[in-house]
N, C-alpha and C positions, 0 to 999 in steps of 0.2 A: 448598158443599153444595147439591145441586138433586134432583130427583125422585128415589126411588130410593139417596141418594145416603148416604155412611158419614161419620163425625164422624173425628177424629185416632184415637181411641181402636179407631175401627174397630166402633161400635157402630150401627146404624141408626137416624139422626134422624128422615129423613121419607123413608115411601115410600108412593105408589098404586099401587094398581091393580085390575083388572078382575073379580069374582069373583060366578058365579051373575046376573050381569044386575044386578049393582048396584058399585059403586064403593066401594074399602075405603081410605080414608086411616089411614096409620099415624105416628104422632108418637111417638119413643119407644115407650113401653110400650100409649100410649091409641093407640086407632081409633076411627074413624066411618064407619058404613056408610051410603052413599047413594044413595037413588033415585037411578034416571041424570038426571031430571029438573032435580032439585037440586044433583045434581052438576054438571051443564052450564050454572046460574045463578051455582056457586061461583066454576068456572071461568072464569066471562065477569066476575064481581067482581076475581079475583085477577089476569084481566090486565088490567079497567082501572086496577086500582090497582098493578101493577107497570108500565104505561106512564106513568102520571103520575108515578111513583115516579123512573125512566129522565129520562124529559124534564120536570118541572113542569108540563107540561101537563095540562089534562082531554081525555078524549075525545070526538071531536066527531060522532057519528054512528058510522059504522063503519069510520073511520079505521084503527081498529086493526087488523082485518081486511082492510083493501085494503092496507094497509103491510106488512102479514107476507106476502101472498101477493107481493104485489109484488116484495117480497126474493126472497124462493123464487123467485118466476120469473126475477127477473135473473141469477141463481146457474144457474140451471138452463137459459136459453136462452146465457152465455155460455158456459158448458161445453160445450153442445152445438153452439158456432159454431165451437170453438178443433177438437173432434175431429173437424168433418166438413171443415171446412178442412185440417185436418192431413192429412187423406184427399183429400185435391183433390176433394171435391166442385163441385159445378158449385155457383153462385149461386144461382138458383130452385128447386133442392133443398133446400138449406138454408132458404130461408124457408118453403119449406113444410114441414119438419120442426119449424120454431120454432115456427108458425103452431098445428099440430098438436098438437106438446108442450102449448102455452098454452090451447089451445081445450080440450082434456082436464078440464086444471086447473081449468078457472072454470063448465064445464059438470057 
């Protein structure tokens, strides 16, 4: 079950989302509505404790943050090496599309 997501039963356990400039969590039948503020403290709580949860680890700084994008960017610059390849791209096009892609991201 994750964001959004439905029980066997096909009932709605937990879902968020966006509503009027505030953040509405739904658990079952109960909500909580939350300043975006608060919401974006919730949210940096529930992944550090679902990345210690994951690894035993604590988090060490902004590990968690440079690890996630990092994923995303490996996902996202080899996808991008396999189709420009597959297109016979030239060599120095492609790094400069990856180049590009990534600067986007972190900019």
């Amino acid at each position: 079950m994750g964001i959004n997501g439905e029980s066997e039963s096909n009932a709605a356990v937990l879902s968020i989302e966006e509503r009027d400039g505030a953040v509405v969590v739904f658990i079952g039948t109960t909500y909580a509505i939350l300043p975006p503020e608060q919401a974006m403290a919730v949210g940096e709580l529930l992944t550090r404790y679902g990345y210690h949860a994951k690894t035993g680890q604590e988090v060490q700084g902004k590990k968690i943050m440079s690890e996630m994008i990092q994923n995303k960017l490996y996902q996202r610059a080899s996808l991008m090496i396999k189709n420009l390849t597959d297109r016979k791209t030239k060599p120095m096009r492609i790094a400069k599309e990856v180049v590009d892609a990534v600067l986007r991201e972190v900019t």
